[in-house]
C-alpha positions in Angstrom: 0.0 0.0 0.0 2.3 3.3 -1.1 -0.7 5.4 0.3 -0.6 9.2 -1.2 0.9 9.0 -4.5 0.7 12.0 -6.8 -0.9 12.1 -10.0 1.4 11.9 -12.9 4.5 10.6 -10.4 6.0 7.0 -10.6 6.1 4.9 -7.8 7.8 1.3 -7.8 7.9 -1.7 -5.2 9.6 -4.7 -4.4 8.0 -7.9 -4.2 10.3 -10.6 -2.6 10.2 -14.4 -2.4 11.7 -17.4 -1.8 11.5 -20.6 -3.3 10.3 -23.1 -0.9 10.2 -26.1 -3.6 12.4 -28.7 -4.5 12.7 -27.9 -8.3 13.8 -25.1 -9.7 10.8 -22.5 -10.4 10.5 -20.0 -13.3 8.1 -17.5 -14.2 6.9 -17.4 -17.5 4.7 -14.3 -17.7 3.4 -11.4 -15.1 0.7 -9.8 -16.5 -1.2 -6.8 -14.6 -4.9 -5.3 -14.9 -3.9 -2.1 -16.6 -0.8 -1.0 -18.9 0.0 2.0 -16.3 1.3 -1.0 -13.8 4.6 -2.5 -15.1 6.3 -5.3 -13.7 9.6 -6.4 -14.2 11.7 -10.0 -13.3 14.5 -12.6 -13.6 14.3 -14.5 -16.5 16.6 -17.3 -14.7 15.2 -20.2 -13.2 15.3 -20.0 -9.3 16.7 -22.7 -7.5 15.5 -24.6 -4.8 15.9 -21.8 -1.4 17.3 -18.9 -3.2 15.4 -15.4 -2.9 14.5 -13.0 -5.4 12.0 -10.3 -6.1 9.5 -8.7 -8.7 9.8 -5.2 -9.6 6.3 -3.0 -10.3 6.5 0.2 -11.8 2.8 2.2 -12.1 2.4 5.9 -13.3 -1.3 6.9 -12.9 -2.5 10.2 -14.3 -6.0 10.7 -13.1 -7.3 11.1 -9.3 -8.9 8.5 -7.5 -8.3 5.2 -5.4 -6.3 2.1 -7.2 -5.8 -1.4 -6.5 -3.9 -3.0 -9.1 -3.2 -6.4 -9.5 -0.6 -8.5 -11.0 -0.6 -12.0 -11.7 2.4 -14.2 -11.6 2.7 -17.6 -13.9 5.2 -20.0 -13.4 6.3 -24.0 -13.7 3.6 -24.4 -10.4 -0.2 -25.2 -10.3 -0.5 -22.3 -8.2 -1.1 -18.8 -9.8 0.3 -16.1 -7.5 -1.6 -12.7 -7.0 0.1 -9.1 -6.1 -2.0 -6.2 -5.1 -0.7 -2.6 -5.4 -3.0 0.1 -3.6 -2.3 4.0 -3.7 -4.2 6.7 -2.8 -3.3 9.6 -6.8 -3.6 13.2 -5.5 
């Protein structure tokens, strides 16, 4: 949640992780609910207990209340969810 975000202004977070598996994951695609949130990751497979993180990037231009959400696809069944929330002034 960044809060009070100014219109027109960039914001960016970090999403970390850690593989808890016993293979090796990669993500294949992120994909968010609007072009104005842009995420950004490792292209390398993750081994088995090693960390890393997503990078969002979201510009928004008009005021009002956002939740944004981006979701993660990888070599798992499971299909992980982010949530970005600001407050554009």
């Amino acid at each position: 949640d960044f809060g009070k975000v100014k219109s027109h202004e960039e914001a960016e977070c970090k999403f970390y992780f850690v593989n808890q598996s016993k293979i090796n994951f990669i993500i294949y695609g992120i994909t968010s609910t609007c072009g104005c949130t842009i995420p950004s990751w490792n292209k390398k497979p993750l081994k088995p207990g090693d960390r890393d993180s997503i990078l969002v990037r979201f510009k928004v231009n008009e005021k009002s209340n956002i939740i944004k959400t981006i979701t993660v696809k990888g070599n798992t069944d499971e299909v992980i969810r982010l949530q970005v929330k600001a407050t554009i002034i």
